[in-house]
VOSEDREN-885261 format. One record per residue (C-alpha): chain; residue number from 0; residue in one letter; y, z, x. Coordinates in steps of 0.02 Angstrom, whole numbers, m for minus. Example, Ala and Ser with C-alpha at 12.3 -4.5 7.8 and 13.67 -1.06 7.14 Angstrom:
2
  c    k  r      py      pz      px
  A    0  A    m225     390     615
  A    1  S     m53     357     684
//
This chain:
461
  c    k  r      py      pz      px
  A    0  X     854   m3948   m1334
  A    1  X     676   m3947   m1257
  A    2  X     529   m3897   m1365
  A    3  X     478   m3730   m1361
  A    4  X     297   m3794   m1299
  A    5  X     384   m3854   m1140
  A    6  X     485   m3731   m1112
  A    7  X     389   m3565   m1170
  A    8  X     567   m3457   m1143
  A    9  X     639   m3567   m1273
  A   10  X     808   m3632   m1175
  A   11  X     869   m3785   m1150
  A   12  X     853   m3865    m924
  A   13  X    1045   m3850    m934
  A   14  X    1087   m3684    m987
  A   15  X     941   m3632    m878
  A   16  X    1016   m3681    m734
  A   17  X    1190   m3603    m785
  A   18  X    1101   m3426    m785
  A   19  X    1019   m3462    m622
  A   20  X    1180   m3504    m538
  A   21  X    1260   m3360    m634
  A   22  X    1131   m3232    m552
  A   23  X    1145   m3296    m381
  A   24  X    1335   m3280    m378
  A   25  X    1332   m3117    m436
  A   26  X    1194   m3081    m287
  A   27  X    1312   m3147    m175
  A   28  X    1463   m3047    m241
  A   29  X    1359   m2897    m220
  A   30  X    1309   m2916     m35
  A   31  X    1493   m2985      30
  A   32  X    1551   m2814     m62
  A   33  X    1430   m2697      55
  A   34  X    1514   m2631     211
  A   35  X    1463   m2752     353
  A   36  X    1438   m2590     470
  A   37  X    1322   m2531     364
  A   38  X    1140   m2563     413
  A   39  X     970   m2518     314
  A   40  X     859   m2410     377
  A   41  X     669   m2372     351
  A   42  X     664   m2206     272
  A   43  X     629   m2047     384
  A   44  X     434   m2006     394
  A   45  X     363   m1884     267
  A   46  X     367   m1714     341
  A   47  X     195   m1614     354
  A   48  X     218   m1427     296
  A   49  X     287   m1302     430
  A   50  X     171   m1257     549
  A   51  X     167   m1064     540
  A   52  X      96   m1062     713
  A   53  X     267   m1084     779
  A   54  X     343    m917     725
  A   55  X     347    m827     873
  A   56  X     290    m672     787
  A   57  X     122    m753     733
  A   58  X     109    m835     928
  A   59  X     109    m646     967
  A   60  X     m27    m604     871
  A   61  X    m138    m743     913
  A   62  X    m105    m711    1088
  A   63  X    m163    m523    1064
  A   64  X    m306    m603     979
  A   65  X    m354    m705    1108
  A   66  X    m361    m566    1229
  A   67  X    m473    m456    1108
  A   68  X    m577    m594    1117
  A   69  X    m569    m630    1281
  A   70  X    m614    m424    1344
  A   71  X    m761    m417    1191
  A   72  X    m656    m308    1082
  A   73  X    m740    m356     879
  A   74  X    m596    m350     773
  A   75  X    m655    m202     680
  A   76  X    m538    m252     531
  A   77  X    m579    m348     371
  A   78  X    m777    m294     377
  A   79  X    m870    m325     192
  A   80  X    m959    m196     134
  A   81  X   m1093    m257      30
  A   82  X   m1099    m111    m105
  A   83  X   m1029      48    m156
  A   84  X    m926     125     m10
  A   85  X    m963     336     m40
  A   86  X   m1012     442     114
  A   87  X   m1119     319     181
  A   88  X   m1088     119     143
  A   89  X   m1180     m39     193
  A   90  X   m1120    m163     313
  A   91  X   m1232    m310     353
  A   92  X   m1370    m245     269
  A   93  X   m1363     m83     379
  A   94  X   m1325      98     305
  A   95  X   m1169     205     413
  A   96  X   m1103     384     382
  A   97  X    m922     302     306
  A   98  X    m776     405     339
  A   99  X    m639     251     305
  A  100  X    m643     241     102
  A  101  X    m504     373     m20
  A  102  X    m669     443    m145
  A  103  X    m586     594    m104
  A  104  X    m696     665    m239
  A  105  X    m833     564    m245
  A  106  X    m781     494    m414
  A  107  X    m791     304    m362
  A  108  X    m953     237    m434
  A  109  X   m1004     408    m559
  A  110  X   m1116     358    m689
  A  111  X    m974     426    m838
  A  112  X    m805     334    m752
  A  113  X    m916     148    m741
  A  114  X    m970     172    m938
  A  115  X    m778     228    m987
  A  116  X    m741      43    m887
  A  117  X    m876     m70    m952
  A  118  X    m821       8   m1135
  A  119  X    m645     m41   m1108
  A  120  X    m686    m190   m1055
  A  121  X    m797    m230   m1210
  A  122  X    m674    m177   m1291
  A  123  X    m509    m265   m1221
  A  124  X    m551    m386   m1111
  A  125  X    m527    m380    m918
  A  126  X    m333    m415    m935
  A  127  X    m210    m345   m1068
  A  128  X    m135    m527   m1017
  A  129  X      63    m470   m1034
  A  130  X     189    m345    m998
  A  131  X     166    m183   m1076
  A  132  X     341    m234   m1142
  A  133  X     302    m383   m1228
  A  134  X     126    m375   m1278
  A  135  X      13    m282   m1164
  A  136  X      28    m133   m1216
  A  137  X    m146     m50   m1242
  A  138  X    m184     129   m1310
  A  139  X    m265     176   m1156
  A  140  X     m99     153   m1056
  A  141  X     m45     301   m1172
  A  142  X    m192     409   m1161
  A  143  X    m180     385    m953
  A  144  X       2     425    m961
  A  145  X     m19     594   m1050
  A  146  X    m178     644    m937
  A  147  X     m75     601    m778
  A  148  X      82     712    m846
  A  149  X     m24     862    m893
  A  150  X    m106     853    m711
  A  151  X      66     870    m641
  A  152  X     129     986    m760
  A  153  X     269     863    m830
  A  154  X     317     800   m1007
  A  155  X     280     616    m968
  A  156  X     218     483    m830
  A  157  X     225     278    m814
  A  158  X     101     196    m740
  A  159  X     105      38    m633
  A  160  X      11    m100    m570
  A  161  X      30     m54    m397
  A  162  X      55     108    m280
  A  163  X     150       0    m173
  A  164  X     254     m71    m312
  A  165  X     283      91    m388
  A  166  X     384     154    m248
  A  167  X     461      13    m223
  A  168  X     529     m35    m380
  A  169  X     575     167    m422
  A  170  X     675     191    m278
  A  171  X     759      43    m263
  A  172  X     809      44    m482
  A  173  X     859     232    m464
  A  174  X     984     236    m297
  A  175  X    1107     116    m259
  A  176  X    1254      70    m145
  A  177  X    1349     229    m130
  A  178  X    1189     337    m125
  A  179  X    1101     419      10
  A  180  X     899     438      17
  A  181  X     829     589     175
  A  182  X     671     531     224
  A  183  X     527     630     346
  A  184  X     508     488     483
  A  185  X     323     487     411
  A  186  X     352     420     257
  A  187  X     244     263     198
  A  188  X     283      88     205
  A  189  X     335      86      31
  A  190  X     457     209      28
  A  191  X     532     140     141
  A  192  X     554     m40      62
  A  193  X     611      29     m98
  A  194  X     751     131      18
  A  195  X     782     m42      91
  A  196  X     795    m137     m85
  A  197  X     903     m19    m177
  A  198  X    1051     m54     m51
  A  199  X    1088     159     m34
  A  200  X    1101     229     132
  A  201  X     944     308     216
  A  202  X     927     437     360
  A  203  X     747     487     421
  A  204  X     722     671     485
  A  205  X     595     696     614
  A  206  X     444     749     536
  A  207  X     409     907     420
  A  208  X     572     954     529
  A  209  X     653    1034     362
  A  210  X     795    1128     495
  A  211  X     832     944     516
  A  212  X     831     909     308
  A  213  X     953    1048     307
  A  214  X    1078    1011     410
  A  215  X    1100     808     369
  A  216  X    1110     894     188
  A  217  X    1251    1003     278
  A  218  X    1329     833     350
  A  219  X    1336     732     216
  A  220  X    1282     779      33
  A  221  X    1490     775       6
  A  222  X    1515     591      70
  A  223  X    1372     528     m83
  A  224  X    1359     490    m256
  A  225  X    1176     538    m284
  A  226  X    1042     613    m132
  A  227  X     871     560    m147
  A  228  X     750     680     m53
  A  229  X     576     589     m16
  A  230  X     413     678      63
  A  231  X     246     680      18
  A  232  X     108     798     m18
  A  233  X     m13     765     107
  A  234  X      48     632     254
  A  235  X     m67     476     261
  A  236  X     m82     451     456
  A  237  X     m65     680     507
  A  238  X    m165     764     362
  A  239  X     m22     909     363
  A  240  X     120     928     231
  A  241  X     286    1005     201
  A  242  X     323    1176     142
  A  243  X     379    1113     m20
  A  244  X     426    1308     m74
  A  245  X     582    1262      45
  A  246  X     608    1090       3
  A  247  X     639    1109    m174
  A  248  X     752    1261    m119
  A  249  X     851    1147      m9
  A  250  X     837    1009    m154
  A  251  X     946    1150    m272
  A  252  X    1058    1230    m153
  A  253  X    1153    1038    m107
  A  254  X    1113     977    m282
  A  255  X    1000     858    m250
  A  256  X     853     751    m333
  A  257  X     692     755    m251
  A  258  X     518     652    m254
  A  259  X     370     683    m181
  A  260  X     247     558    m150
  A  261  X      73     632    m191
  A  262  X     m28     489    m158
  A  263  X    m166     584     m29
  A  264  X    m136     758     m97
  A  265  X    m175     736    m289
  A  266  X    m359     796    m311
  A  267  X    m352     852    m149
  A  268  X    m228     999    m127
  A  269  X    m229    1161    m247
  A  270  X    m369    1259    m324
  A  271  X    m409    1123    m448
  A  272  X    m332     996    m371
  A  273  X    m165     974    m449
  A  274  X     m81     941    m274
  A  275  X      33    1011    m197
  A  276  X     146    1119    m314
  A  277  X     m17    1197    m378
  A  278  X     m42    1241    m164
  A  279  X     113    1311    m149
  A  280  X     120    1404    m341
  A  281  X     299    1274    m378
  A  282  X     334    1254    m547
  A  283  X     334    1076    m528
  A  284  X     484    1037    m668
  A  285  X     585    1078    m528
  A  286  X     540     917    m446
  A  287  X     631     759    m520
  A  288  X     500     639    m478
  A  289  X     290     656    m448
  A  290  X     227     479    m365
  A  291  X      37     460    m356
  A  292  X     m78     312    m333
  A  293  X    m243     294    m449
  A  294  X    m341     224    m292
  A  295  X    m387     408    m207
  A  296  X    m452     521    m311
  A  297  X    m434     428    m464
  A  298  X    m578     280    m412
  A  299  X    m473     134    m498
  A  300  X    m297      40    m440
  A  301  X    m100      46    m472
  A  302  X      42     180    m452
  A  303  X     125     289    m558
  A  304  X     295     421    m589
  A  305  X     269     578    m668
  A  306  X     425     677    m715
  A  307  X     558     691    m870
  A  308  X     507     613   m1036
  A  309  X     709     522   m1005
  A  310  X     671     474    m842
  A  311  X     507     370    m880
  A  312  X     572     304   m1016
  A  313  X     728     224    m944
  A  314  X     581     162    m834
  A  315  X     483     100    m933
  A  316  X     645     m16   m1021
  A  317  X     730     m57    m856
  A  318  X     605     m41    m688
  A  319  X     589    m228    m632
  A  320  X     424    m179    m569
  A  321  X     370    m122    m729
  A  322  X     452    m236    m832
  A  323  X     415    m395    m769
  A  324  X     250    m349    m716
  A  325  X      83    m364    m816
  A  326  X       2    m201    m877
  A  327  X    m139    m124    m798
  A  328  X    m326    m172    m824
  A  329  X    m401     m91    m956
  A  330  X    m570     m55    m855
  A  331  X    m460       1    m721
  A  332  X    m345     108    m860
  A  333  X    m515     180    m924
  A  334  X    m555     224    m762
  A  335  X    m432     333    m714
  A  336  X    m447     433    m872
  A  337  X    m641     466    m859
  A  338  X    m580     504    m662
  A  339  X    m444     654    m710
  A  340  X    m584     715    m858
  A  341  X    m692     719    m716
  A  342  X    m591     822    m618
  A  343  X    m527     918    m744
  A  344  X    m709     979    m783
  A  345  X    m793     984    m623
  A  346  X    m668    1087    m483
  A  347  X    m805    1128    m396
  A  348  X    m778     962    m330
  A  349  X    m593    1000    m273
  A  350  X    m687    1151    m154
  A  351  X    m809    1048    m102
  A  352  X    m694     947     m20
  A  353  X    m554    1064      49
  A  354  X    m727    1173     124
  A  355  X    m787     985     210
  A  356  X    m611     959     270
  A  357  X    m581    1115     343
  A  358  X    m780    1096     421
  A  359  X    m713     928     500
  A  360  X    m551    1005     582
  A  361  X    m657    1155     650
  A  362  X    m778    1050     741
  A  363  X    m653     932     810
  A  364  X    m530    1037     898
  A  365  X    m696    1144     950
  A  366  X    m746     973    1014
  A  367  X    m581     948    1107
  A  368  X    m520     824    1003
  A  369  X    m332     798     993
  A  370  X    m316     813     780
  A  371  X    m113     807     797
  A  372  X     m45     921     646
  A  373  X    m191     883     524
  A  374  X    m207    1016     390
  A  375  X    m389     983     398
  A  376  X    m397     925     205
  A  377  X    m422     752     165
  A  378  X    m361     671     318
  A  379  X    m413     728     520
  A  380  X    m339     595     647
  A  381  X    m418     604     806
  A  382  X    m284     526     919
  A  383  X    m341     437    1085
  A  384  X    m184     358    1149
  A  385  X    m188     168    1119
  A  386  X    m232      20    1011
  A  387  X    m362     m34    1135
  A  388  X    m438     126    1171
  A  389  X    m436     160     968
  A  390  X    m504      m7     929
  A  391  X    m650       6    1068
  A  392  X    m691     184    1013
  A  393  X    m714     129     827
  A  394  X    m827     m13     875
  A  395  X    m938     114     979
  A  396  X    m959     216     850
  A  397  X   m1000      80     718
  A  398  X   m1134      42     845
  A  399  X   m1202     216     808
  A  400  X   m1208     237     632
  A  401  X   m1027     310     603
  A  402  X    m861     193     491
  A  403  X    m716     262     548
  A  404  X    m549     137     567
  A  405  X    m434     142     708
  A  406  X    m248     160     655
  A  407  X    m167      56     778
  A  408  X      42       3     817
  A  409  X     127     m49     719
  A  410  X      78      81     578
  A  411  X      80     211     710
  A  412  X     173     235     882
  A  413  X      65     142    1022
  A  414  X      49     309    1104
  A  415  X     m29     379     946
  A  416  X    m152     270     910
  A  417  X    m294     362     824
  A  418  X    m446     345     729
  A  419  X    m410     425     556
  A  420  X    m565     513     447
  A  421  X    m570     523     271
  A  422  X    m654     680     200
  A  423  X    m746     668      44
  A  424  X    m834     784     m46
  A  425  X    m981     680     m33
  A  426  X   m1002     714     142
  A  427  X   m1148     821     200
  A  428  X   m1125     960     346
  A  429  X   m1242     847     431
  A  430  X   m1157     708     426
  A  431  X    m970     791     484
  A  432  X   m1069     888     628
  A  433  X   m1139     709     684
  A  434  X    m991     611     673
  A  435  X    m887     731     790
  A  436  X   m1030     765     894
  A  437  X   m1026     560     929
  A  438  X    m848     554     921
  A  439  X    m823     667    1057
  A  440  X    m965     578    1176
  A  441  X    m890     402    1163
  A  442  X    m721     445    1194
  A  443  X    m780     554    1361
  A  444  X    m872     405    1420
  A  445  X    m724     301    1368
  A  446  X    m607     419    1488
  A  447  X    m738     398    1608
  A  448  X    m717     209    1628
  A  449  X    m527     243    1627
  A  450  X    m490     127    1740
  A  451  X    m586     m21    1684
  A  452  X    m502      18    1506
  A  453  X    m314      23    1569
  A  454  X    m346    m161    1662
  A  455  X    m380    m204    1464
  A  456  X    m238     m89    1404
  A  457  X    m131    m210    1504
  A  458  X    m200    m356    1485
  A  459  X    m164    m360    1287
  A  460  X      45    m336    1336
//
């Protein structure tokens, strides 16, 4: 054998040349064993992502885009507002009468609701950082719980992270294949999605048509498991609501449950503001379920269900979007307490509002204003026809001092495209009298260049 200083792998010429020979026969072997058909190929090139342009849905909306652009329409979506939006706001460093924020009661912003946050904040943190269910659990979830079931009259509520969510993940938990959920044709996105989710038949009734209610009751309350009746206590895009006297009626006669959405009606409807049962005198244990959102009247964020003590606590155990969702914010938790304390205390705020409302609804149908059904509460559309039209009148006004957003298809039918006003009690007479007043002067010299707009109307289909 070699040395190890000529050979630094330490084995012999001979047996070197044995393993050499040894590794090219076995190369061999292993090419004359691969199919001779087969060839090798360079791999494929690395995909980019998709290209989200090429859904023909988003093509659509660029193209409508484009012809905004194209006919001068500023998207009047999306604007910052660089401070505390009240009944007037700043945009670009310019102050507007704003009739397009929920302070329904001027509560966003009060001096006692931002200490009650900054405390809770001090105190907690800005995130309880887990499910209620595991370890988020804070005692201001409590203390909101209990304030939100004595405003609705209830033995207990469960509050969630999200208005959206909360009907959502209700409605589709409760009903299921088998079931059957009546819906007014108004009804908000949500309801709708958690009517979609929960796999349970849905019908829509044409709106506040409760003749309607009755007789799909009539049709088919015998061909269900459970019936879910959904309205709500002040409609979003109309300003009216039901005659909930006769719902809950209807709700008993055909033993069925019903919920009513009280997002827009909470602080807004009844004497002190206790919505909508409190309007109509209902004891309100005769509703199965209370929805509400915390972002109206209550100046802070999330959803919650008021109702049985059993209901919210199978909730609280079995709701996915409760469950598997982080708690709410303590500032925003805090909040919404300081915000129903407010209320509570202060119903002169409540009048205030209902007396602006009703100022609003006056003036516009004076006007000649087409307010659809509005109640003349917190919510007066004023309906013009079309997106464009809509979109162009909301830009005019801008350009005079006045925030109000056009509502615009899909959320509403094409043909009832509308700019919708929120009513605060913030608002001055002054203010309400001027925004009509230029309200009804744009859209007359809008109709008077009727023409002109229509060539845009059909340019944008």
């Amino acid at each position: 054998m070699t040395d190890s200083k000529d050979n630094p792998k330490g084995m012999a010429a001979n047996e070197r040349a044995k393993l050499m020979d040894s590794l090219r026969s076995g190369h061999r072997s292993s090419r004359q064993r691969r199919p001779e058909s087969k060839t090798v190929t360079a791999p494929p090139p690395k995909r980019k992502a998709f290209d989200f342009r090429e859904l023909p849905q988003i093509k659509q909306l660029q193209m409508q885009r484009a012809a905004a652009d194209m006919m001068g329409i500023e998207n009047p979506f999306f604007r910052p507002h660089d401070g505390l939006a009240a009944g007037t706001t700043e945009i670009d460093g310019k102050t507007f009468d704003n009739f397009a924020s929920y302070n329904y009661l001027g509560l966003n912003g009060h001096p006692e609701i931002n200490e009650a946050a900054a405390h809770a904040v001090e105190t907690f943190g800005t995130s309880v950082s887990a499910s209620r269910i595991v370890a988020g659990e804070r005692p201001l979830h409590g203390e909101l719980e209990d304030a939100l079931a004595r405003v609705h009259g209830v033995e207990s509520a469960i509050v969630m992270v999200s208005g959206h969510a909360t009907n959502v993940t209700t409605i589709g938990h409760l009903m299921r294949k088998g079931d059957l959920i009546l819906t007014d044709s108004l009804v908000h996105n949500s309801i709708a999605e958690g009517a979609r989710l929960s796999g349970a038949t849905r019908i829509n009734f044409p709106h506040d048509d409760l003749n309607a209610l009755e007789k799909l009751l009539a049709e088919n309350r015998h061909k269900f498991d459970n019936v879910l009746i959904i309205v709500e206590g002040l409609y979003s895009m109309d300003g009216d609501f039901p005659d909930l006297k006769r719902v809950v009626k209807l709700k008993q006669s055909y033993d069925a449950w019903l919920m009513v959405d009280e997002a827009h009606s909470i602080g807004v409807l009844g004497e002190t503001g206790k919505g909508i049962a409190e309007h109509y005198g209902v004891d309100p244990q005769e509703v199965e379920l209370w929805m509400g959102t915390l972002s109206k009247t209550f100046s802070s964020c999330g959803g919650y269900i008021a109702g049985s003590r059993v209901l919210c606590e199978y909730l609280k155990v079995t709701a996915p979007g409760f469950v598997f969702s982080v708690g709410l914010a303590p500032a925003l938790t805090a909040a919404a307490i300081a915000s129903i304390s407010v209320m509570e205390r202060e119903p002169e705020r409540v009048k205030k509002l209902q007396a602006n409302g009703q100022l609003f609804l006056k003036l516009a149908q004076k006007a000649g204003l087409d307010t659809g059904p509005s109640a003349g509460y917190s919510v007066v559309p004023v309906i013009v026809g079309d997106s464009v039209r809509a979109a162009m009148l909301s830009n005019r006004l801008l350009a005079r001092g006045v925030n109000a957003l056009p509502i615009i298809f899909p959320a509403v039918a094409e043909k009832s495209a509308r700019l919708r006003f929120f009513i605060t009690s913030e608002h001055t007479s002054e203010q309400i009298e001027r925004a009509v007043r230029i309200t009804a002067e744009e859209l007359a010299e809008l109709s008077g260049e009727g023409s002109a707009v229509d060539k845009l109307i059909r340019a944008t289909r």
